[in-house]
C-alpha positions as a printed Julia matrix, in Angstrom:
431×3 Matrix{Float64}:
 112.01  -38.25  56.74
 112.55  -39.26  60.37
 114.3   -36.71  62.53
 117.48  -38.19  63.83
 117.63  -37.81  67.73
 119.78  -38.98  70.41
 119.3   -42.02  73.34
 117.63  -40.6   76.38
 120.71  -42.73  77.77
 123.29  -40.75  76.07
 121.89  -37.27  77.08
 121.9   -38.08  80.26
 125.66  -38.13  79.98
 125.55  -34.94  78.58
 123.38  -33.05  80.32
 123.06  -32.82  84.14
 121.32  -29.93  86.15
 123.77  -27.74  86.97
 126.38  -28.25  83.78
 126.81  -29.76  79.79
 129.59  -31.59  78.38
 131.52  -29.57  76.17
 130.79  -32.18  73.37
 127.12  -30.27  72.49
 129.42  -27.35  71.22
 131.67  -29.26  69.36
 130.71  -33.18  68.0
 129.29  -33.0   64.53
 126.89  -35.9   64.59
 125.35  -33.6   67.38
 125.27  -30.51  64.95
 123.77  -32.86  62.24
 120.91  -34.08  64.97
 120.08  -30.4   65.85
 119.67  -29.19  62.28
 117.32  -31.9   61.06
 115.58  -32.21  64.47
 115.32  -28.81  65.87
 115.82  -27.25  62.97
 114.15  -29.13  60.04
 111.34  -30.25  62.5
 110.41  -27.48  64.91
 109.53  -23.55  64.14
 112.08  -21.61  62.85
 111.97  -17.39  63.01
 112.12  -16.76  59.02
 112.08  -12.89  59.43
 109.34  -10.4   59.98
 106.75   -8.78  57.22
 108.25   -5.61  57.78
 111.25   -6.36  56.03
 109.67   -6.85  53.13
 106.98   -4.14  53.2
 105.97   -3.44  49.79
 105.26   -5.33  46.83
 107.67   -7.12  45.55
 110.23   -6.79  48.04
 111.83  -10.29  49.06
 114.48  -11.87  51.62
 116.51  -14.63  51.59
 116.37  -16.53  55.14
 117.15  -20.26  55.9
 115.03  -22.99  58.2
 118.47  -24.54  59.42
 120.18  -25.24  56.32
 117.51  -25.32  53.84
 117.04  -22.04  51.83
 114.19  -19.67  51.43
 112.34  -16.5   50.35
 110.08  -14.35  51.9
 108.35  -12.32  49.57
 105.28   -9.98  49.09
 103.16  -10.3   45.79
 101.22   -7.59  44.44
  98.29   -8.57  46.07
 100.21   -7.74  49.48
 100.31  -11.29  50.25
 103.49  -12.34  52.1
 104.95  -15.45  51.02
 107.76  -17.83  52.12
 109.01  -20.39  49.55
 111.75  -23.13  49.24
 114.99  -21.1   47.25
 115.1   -24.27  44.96
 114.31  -24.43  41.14
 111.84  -27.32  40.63
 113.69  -28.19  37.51
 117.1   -28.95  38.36
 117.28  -27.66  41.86
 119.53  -24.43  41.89
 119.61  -21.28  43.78
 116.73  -19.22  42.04
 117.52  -15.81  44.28
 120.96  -15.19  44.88
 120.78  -11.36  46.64
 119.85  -10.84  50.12
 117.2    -8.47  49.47
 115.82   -6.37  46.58
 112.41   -5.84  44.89
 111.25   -7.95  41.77
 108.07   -9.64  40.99
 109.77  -12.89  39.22
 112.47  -15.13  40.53
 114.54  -16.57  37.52
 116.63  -19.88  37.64
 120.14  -19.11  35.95
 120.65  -22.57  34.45
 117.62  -22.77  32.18
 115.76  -19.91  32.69
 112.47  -21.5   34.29
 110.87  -18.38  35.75
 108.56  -18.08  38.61
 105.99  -14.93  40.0
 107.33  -13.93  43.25
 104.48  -15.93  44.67
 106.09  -18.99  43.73
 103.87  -19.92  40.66
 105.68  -20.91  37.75
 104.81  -19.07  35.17
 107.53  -19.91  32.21
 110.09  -22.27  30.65
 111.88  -22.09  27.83
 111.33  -24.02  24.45
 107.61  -25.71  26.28
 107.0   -27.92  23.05
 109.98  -30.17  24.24
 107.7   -31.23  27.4
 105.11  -32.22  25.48
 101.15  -31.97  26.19
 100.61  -33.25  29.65
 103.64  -30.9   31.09
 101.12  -29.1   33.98
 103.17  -25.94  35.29
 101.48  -25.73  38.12
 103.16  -28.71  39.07
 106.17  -27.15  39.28
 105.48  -24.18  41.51
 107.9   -23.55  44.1
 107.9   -25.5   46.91
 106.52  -24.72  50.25
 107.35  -24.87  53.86
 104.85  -27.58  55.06
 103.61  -25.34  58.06
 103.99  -21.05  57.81
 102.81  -19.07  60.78
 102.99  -15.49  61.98
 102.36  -13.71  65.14
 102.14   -9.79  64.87
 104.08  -10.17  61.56
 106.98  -12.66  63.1
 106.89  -15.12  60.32
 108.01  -18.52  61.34
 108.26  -21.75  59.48
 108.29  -25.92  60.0
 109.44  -28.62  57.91
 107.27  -31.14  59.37
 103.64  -31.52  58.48
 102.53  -31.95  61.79
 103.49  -31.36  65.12
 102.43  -28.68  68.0
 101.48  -25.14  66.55
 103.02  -21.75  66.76
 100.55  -21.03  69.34
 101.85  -23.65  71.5
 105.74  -23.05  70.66
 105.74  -19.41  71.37
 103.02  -19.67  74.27
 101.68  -16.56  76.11
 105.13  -15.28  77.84
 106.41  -14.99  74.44
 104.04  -13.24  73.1
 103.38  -11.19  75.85
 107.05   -9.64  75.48
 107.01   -9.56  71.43
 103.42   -6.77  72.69
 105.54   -4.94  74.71
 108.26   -5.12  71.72
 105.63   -3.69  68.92
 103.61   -2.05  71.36
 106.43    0.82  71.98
 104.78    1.94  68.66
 101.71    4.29  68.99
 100.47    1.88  65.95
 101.9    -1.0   67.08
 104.08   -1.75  64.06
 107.63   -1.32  63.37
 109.2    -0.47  60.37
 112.63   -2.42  59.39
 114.37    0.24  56.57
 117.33    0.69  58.32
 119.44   -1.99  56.63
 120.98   -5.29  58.54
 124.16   -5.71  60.13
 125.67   -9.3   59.84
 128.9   -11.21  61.14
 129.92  -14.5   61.14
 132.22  -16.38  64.34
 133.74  -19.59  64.6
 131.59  -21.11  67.0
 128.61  -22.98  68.21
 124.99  -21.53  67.3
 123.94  -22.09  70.85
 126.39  -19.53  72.47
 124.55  -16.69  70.58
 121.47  -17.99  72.44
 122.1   -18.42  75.66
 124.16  -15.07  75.63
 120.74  -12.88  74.84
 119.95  -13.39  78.64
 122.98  -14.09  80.02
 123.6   -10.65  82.02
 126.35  -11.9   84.33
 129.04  -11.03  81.79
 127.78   -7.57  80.86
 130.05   -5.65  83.75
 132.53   -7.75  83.5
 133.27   -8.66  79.28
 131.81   -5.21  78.79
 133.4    -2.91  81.18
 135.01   -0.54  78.48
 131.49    0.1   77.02
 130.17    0.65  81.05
 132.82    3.13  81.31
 132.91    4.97  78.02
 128.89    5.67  78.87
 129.13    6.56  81.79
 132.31    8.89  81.39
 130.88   10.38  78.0
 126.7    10.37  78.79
 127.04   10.31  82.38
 124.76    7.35  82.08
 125.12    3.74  84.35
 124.54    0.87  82.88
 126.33   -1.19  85.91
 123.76   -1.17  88.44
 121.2    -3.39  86.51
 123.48   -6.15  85.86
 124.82   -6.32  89.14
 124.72   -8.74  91.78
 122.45   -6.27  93.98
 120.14   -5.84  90.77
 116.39   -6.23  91.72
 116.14   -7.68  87.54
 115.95  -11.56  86.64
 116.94  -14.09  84.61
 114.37  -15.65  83.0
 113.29  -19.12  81.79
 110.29  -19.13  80.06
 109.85  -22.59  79.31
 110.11  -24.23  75.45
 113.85  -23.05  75.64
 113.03  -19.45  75.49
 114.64  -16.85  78.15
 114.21  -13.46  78.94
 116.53  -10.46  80.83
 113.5    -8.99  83.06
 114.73   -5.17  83.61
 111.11   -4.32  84.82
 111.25   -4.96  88.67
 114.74   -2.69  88.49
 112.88    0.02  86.79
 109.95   -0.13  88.65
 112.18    0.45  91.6
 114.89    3.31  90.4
 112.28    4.6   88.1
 114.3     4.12  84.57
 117.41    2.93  82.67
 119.59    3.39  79.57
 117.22    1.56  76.99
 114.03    4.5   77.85
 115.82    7.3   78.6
 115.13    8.7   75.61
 111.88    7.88  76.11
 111.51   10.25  79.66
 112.89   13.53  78.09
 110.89   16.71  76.93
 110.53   17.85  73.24
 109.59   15.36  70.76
 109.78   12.62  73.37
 106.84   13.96  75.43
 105.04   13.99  72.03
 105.86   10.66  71.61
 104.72    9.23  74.98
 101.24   11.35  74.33
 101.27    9.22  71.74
 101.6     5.76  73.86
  99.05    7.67  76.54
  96.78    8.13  73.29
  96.39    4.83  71.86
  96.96    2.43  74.97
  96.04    4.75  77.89
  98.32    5.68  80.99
  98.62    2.16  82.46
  99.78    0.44  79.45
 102.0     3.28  78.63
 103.79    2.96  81.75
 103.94   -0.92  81.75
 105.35   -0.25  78.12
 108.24    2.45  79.14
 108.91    0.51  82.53
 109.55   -2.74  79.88
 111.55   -0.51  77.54
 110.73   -3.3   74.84
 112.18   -6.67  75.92
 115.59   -8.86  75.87
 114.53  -12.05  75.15
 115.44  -15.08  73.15
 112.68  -17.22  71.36
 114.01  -20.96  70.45
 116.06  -22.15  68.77
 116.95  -19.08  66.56
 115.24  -15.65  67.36
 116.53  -12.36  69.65
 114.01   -9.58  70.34
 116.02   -6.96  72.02
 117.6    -3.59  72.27
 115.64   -1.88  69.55
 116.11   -5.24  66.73
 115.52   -8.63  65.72
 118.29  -10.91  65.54
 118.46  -14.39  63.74
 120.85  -16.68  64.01
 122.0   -19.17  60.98
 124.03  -22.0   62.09
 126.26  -22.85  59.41
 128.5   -25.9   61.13
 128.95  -27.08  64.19
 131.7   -24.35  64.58
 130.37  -21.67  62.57
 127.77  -19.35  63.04
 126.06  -16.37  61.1
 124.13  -13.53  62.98
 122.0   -11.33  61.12
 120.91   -7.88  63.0
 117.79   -6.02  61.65
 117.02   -2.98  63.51
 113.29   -2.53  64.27
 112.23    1.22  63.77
 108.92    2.38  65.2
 106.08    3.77  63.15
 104.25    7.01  63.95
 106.88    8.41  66.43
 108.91   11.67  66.21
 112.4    11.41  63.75
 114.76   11.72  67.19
 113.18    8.33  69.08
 113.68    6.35  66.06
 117.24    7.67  65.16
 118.3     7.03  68.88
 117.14    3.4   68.51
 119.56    3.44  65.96
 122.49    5.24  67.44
 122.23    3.17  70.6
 122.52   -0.33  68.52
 124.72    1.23  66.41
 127.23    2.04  69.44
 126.91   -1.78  70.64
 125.42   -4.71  68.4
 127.07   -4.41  64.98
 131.06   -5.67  64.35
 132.27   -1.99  64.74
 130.3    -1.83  67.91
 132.02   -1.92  71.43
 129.83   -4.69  73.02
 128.69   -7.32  70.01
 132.94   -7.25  69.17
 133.27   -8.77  72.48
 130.32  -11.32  72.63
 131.98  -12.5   69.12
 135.33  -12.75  70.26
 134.6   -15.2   73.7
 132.33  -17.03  71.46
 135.39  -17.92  69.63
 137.68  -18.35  72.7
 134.75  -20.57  74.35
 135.13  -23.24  70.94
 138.86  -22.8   71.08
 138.82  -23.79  75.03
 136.47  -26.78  74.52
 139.48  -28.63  72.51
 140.78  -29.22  76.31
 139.02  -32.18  77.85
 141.17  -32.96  80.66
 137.76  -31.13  82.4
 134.74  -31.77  79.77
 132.41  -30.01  81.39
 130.95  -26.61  81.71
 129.59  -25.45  84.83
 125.78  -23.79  84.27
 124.92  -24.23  88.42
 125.04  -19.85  89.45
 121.69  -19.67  91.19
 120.15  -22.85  91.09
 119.52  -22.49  95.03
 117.23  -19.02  94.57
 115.34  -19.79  91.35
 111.52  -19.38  91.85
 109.52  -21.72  90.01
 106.39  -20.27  88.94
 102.46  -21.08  87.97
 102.91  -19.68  84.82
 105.94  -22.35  83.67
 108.62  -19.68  84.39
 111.61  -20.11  86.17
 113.17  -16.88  88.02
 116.51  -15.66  89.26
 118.89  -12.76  89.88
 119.76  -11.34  86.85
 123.19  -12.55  87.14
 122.47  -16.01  87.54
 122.08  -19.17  84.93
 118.17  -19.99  85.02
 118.08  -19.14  81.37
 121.13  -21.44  80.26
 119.96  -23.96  82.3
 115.94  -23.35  80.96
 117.74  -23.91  77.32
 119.09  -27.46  77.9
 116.39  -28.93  79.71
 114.48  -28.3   76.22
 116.84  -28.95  74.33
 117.12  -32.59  75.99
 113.05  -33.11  75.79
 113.24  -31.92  72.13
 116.21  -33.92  71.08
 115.62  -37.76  73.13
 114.52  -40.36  71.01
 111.69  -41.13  74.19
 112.79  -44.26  74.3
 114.72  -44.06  78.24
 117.18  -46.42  76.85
């Protein structure tokens, strides 16, 4: 099937440099583009091997709109396979997660190994002696890759590789992500927090590094921490803030808090890592297995806050994946990331701190969820179209590397997100 994409002629009345018309967020032929075009044809994040670490534990994820499983056999072998009976095309895993070695289809009982292999059907004799089952294994993903157990999938049989989508900046932060683990491996036990808002998929996106709102949409959270743990969060997303906002190129972006911690010497997200006790075990740990240069380069980094396109967020101590539903209706799934071989108190104030912001109940994720709403709501005005995406375009740095730099309170990374999004979604055509 042909991706549907838009007239180079039309996106160019959609999309200038410094703002978007308010129609990406809310047209429906657009939404329908995106899913089978960035969605159905480029790599999606599926979810990471962690979350199904032993065998026989599975997920349910989606590429776009399309459902799947990711699942571990009992060989240890992580698989991802279309949710789809091959007889008559239900649902053949309803639960989110759970542990079994066979998926079963509810309408006629075909059964399949966890794997995807079918392995029985009921009454056989009616399909008579040339019926192969291994015909009828479930489908597959055309293209499945991984990198340091981030599984992500493609529809299309071709096309560029994970490599190239994810590229060396990406993968350089996911290191610094994993690396905050002595073994380099997280562990994702902790359970998921979800929500759902009534808006556009690509507000959750661009928000990941947009920092200019955080003192300002946030300032009950600012105020509660720094009244209650005397900590203050303002400084880094400030105008005066030595950290940037990132492009990255291939419509990822990044919040870079290292050149403000390299200068004030921490912030909120590794103070737990600077104490005494158990902490100072733990970064003898880092000094251990990556020796004192790395360590610091990983506790200066405090993991990242970065979004990978078009549906990935590695930050704060999690993964997040986001599920766009309709063109006005989104679902956000939160997994926190846990880190292996560290002391019980780093790992449960991981958890505490995301606890505090990201989930519903949360002071800070309630608030991203609630604009996101307001933002649809405000695009049914047109008298103005347009929103305005132009805060620092005179004092970005463009750089060898592909990335684009700013002040952290600026729009490089909004901006970073619609110039790929109007590469990947142009027909080529100029017309």
């Amino acid at each position: 099937m042909t991706a549907k994409r838009l007239a180079a002629a039309d996106v160019a009345e959609l999309v200038l440099p410094d703002r978007v018309h308010g129609r990406l967020y809310t047209d429906s032929e657009i939404f329908e583009a995106e899913m089978e075009t960035i969605f159905e044809q480029g790599w999606v994040f599926i979810g990471h091997e962690r979350e199904v670490p032993n065998p026989g534990d599975f997920r349910t994820s989606y590429i776009g709109r399309q459902p799947v499983i990711m699942s571990r056999d009992t060989d240890d072998e992580v698989h991802v396979v279309m949710n789809r009976c091959t007889h008559r095309a239900s649902l053949v895993c309803m639960e989110e997660s759970g542990n079994s070695r066979t998926f079963r289809c509810p309408y006629h009982q075909w059964t399949f190994r966890n794997s995807g292999k079918l392995v029985g059907v009921p009454y056989p004799n009616g399909y008579g002696p040339d019926f192969d089952k291994s015909e009828f294994d479930l489908a597959r993903p055309p293209r499945i890759g991984s990198y340091r157990g981030f599984l992500f999938a493609s529809m299309a049989p071709d096309g560029p590789s994970l490599d190239d989508h994810i590229g060396p900046l990406v993968k350089e932060q996911i290191d610094l992500f994993l690396d905050l683990s002595p073994l380099g491996e997280i562990e994702c036990t902790g359970g998921v927090n979800r929500f759902y808002y009534k808006g556009n998929w690509k507000f959750q996106l661009d928000n990941t590094a947009d920092f200019y709102h955080v003192n300002l949409l946030h300032r009950s959270l600012v105020d509660v921490l720094a009244e209650q743990q005397g900590i203050d969060i303002s400084q880094v997303s400030s105008e005066n803030s030595e950290a940037l906002n990132v492009s990255l190129g291939g419509g990822h972006t990044l919040m870079d808090i290292r050149p403000y911690n390299r200068k004030h010497g921490g912030h909120v997200r590794d103070t737990v890592l600077r104490g005494g006790g158990p902490q100072g075990d733990y970064i003898n740990a880092l000094k251990t297995a990556y020796g004192e240069e790395r360590t610091e380069e990983l506790l200066v980094a405090g993991g990242t806050h970065m979004a990978v396109w078009p549906n990935l967020g590695v930050l704060s101590g999690m993964i997040r994946r986001i599920r766009p539903i309709s063109v006005d209706l989104t679902e956000v799934i939160l997994t926190p990331a846990l880190l292996k071989g560290v002391p019980e108190q780093v790992n449960t104030a991981r958890l505490r701190g995301h606890e505090s912001f990201f989930p519903p109940a949360g002071m800070g994720g309630s608030d991203d969820q609630e604009v996101f709403e307001r933002v649809q709501l405000g695009l049914q005005a047109t008298a103005n179209p347009w929103m305005y995406i132009g805060r620092g375009m005179h004092r970005e740095t463009v750089h060898e590397n592909g990335s684009i730099t700013s002040q952290v309170t600026d729009e490089a990374n909004v901006r970073g997100i619609f110039r790929h999004w109007t590469e990947v979604m142009t027909d080529g055509t100029g017309e």
